[in-house]
N, C-alpha and C positions, 0 to 999 in steps of 0.2 A: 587707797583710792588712786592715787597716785601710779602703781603697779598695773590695777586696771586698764587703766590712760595707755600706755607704753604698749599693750596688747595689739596685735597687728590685724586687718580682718581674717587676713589668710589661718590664725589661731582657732578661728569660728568654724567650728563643723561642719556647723549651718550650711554655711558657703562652700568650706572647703572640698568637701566631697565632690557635689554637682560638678565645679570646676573638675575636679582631676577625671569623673567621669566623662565627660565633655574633650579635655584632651587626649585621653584615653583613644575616642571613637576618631576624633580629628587624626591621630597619629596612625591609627590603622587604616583611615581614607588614604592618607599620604602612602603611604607602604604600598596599597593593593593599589593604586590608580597611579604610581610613578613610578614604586622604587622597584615591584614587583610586574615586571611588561607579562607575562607569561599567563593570562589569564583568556580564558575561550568562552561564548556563549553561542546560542543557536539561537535563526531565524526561522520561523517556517511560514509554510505559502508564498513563496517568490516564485510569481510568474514567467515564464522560459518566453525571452522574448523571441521569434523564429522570422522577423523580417529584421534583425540589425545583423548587419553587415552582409545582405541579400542582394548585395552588387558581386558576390563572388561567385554565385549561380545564375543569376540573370544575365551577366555577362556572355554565359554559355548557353545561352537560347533556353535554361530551365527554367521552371518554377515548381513550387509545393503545391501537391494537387490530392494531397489526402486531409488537407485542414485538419493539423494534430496540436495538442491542445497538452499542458504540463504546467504542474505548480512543484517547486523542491522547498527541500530546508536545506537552508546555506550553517556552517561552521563557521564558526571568525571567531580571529586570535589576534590578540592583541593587549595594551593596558589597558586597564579597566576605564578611564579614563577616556579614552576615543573608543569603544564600546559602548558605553553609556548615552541611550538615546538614538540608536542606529533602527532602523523599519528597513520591511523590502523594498521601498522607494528611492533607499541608495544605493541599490545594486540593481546592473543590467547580467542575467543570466539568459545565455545565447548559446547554442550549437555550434560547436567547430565544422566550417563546413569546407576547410583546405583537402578534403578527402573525395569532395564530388567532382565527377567529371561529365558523369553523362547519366542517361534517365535509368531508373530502376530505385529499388529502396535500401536505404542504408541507414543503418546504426551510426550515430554521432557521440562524442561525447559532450559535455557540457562545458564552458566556460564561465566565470566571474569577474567582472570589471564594477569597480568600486567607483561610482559617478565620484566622488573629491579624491581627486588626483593627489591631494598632499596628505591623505592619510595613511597612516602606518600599519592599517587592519589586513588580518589578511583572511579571504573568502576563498572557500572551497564549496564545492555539492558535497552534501552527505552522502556517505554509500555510493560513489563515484554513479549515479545515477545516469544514466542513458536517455535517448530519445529515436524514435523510428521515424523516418519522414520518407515520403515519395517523391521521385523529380521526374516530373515529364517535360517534352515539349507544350505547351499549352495551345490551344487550338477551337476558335469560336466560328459555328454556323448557324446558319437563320433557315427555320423550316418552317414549311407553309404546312399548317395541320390539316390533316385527313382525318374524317371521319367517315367510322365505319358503323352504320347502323343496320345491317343484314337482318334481324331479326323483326321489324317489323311488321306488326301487321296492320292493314288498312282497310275501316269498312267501305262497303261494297257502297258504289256513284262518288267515290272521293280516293285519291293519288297522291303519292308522295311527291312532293314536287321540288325536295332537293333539303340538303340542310347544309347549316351555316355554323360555323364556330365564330366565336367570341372571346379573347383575340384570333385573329385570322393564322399570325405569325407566332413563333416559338424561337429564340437564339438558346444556344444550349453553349456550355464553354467546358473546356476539360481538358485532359492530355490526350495528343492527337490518337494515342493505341486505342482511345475509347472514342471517340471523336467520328472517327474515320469507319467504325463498325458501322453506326444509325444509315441507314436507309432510308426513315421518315419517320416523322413523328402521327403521333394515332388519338382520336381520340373516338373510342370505341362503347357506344352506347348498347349497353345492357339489355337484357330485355327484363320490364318489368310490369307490372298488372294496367297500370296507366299508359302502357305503350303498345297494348292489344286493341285492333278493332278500332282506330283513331279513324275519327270525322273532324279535328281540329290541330291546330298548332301548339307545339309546347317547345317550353325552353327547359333543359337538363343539363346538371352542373357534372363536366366528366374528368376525371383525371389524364390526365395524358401520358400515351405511352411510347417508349421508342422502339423502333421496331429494326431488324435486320433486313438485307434484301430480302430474305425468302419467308417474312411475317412474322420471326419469331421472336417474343417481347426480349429486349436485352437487360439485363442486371447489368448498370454502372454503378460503379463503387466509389466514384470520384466525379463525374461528369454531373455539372446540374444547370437545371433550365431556368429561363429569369420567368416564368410561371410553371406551375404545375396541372393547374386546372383550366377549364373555358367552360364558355354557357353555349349549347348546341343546341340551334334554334332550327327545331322538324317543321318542316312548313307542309301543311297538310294543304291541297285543292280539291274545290269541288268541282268535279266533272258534270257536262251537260252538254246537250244535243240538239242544237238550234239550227235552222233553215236558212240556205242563203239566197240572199236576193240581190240581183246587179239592180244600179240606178242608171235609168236614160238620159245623156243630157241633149241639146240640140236638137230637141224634138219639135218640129212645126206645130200652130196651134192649130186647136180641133185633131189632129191623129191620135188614132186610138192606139193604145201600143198592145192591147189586149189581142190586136189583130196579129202581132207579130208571132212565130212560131218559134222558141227557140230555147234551150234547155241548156242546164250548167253539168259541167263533167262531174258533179255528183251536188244532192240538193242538198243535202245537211252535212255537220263538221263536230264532231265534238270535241268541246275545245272544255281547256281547263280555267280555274281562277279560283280567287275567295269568295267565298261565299256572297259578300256584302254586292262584290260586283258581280259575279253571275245573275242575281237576282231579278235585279230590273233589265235583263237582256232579253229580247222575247227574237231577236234573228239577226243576222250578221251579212253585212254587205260585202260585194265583193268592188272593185275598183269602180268609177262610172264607167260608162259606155258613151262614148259618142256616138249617136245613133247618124251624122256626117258623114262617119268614114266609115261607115259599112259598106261591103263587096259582099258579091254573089257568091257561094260555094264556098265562104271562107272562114274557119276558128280564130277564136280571140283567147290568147289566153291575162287573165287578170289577175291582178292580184288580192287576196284576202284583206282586209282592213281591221283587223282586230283590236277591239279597243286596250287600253293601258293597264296590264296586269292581268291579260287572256291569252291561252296561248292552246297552240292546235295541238288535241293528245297526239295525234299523225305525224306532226310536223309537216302538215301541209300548207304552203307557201302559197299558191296559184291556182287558178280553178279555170277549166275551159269551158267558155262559153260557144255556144256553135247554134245555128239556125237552121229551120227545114223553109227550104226557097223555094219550093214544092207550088208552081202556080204564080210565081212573083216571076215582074220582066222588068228592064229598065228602058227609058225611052230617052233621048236626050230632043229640045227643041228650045226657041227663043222666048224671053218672057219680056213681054213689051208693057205688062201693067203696071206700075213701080209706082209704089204711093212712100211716101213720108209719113212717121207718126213721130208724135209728145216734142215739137218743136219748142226748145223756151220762149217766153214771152220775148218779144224788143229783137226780133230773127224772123229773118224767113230764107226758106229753102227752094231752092231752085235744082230739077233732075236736070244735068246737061245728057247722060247719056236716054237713049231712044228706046232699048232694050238691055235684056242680061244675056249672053249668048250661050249658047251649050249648056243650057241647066239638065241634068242629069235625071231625074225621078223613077223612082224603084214603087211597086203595085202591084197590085192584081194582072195578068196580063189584058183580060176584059177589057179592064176598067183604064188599064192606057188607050187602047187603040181606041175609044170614046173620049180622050178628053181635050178637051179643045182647050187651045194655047191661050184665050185669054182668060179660061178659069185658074191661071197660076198667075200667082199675086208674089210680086218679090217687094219687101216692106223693107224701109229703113226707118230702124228705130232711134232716133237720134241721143234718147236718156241714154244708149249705152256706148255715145262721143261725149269727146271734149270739142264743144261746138265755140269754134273763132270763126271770127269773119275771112274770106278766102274761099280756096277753091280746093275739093279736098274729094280722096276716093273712099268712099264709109261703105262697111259692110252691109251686104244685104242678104235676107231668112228668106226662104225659099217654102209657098204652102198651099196648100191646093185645098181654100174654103169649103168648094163644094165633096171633097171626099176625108172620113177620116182613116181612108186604110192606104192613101199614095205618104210620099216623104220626098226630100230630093238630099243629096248626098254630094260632097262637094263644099269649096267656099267661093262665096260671090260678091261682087263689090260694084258697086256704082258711082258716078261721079257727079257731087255736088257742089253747086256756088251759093255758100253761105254768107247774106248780107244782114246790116245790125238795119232796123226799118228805122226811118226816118222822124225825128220828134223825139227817139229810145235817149 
């Protein structure tokens, strides 16, 4: 029993074993992870970083304008020890770029920097691995896009009346060898079954192209645009042939204007528009007329007033009005009748002057040399003053009650003393 007792544990099987296999494995970590440094593994997928240390090219007016793109497997050597636990995270893999000087493509080779400065591993590329890169100068412009829609066709009473891209503007960036070629950017609508015989507006998604001076599309291989596409909105009009009519203004009352003779340098216009507004147009004015300053023997020319979103297929601007005088005379004489109307209340109007002098009247020639000076009536309207108290010279309308084919022509004025009445 006694014998038993004195037995150590290490005499136990049991134990003894696991233990020495256990040192066993301990003794061989120590060996490969210290005593033996000479141990290598591989990483793979380490992405080639190609902007670090891109102050060596920039510097010299380059940049990379092929957008190249590289993963390696890195070598490393070292003990096992600082191996263990290493990802492509700790390494920057980067193009030697002490080789470039100026634009064109060149072969690199690759480098490795181990981001922890104090380790002892050492990184190489496998298969001393390469990289191809482009250097140009870089070079960005802004082009207003053109669209080219030649092929359409339009049914008949309705006109192309322009189209529009969506964005307007295109910036394109790249190396000036490509840069410098573009001409203008394009975007060239196709012709397709919904773009025949168009009576309406449509929007179409185009791709846009670049084009040379002399139209011919360019293949860039490096140049690209901050969009590719727009929406080209065809704006279809409907066309229509409406009559034009001047407006008289200053016309005395009772004349008949039906008496006058006078015709436009052409009586219709056809003009374009949408649909919605064409619709309710039934004829188109042209400027008013002062029928005041009309002269004998003489054209007017005026201008067309086209309403908001109407436009002349002609591009006609102006239209001549002209008169046949054909039997008209003018007379001039005094007009001593002079009445006041539409006084406000708490006023009264006093004419100082006696007559209007030299009033002017255009007629029939007959019908002047019968008219006797006091059937002309020169009225001052007073609704159309600012009536104060004072002495003041107010316009006065010029009209000949008993005829509606005389007019008088001119402006005339008379002199009134305006009092507030008494009690107001």
């Amino acid at each position: 029993m006694k014998k038993d007792k004195d037995k150590s544990l290490l005499d136990d099987r049991r134990f003894s074993i696991p233990l020495s296999i256990l040192l066993a494995v301990a003794l061989w970590m120590v060996v490969t992870m210290v005593i033996n440094p000479n141990q290598s593994t591989t990483i793979y997928n380490v992405p080639v970083d190609f902007t670090y240390n891109s102050t060596s090219y920039t510097s010299k007016g380059l940049d990379i304008v092929n957008n190249p793109q590289k993963n390696v497997s890195l070598k490393l050597e070292g003990n096992g020890y600082d191996l263990s636990g290493l990802k492509a995270e700790d390494f920057v893999v980067y193009p030697d770029y002490s080789s470039v000087n100026g634009p064109g493509e060149v072969t690199l080779p690759l480098r490795v920097l181990v981001r922890d400065s104090t380790s002892q591993v050492k990184a190489s590329v496998n298969k001393d691995e390469r990289v191809t890169v482009v250097f140009d100068s870089v070079e960005e412009k802004t082009f207003t896009v053109q669209v080219q829609a030649s092929d359409l066709t339009i049914a008949d009473g309705y006109k192309l009346q322009g189209t529009v891209a969506s964005p307007s503007m295109v910036t394109v960036s790249g190396p000036a060898s490509e840069v410098d070629r573009i001409d203008r950017i394009v975007a060239r609508v196709e012709p397709s079954s919904d773009l025949e015989n168009m009576s309406e507006s449509k929007i179409k998604t185009v791709t846009l192209e670049a084009q040379d001076a002399e139209g011919e599309a360019l293949s860039l291989q490096y140049t690209t645009m901050d969009t590719t596409v727009v929406d080209v909105t065809i704006n279809i009009y409907q066309t229509k042939e409406l009559p034009l009519v001047v407006n008289f203004i200053n016309v005395p009352e009772g004349f008949d204007l039906n008496t006058l003779k006078y015709s436009l340098s052409q009586e219709t216009m056809v003009v374009s528009g949408k649909p919605e507004t064409l619709e309710s147009l039934t004829e188109l004015a042209v400027s008013d007329f002062d029928l005041s300053t009309f002269e004998m023997d003489k054209s007017y020319s005026l201008n067309v007033n086209l309403p908001k979103g109407v436009e002349s297929k002609d591009n006609v601007k102006t239209i001549t009005l002209s008169f046949d005088t054909t039997g008209l005379a003018s007379r001039t004489l005094n007009v001593t009748n002079i009445r006041t109307i539409n006084t406000p209340d708490g006023y009264s109007v006093k004419v100082n002057d006696t007559r209007v002098a030299n009033v002017t009247l255009i007629g029939p020639e007959d019908e002047l040399e019968e008219l006797s000076p006091s059937s002309v009536v020169a009225t001052v309207d007073m609704s159309q003053s600012q009536v104060v108290e004072g002495t003041e010279s107010l316009s006065a309308s010029i009209s000949v009650p008993s005829s509606s084919t005389i007019f008088a022509v001119g402006s005339y004025s008379v002199e009134c003393s305006i009092t507030v009445d008494s009690g107001s």
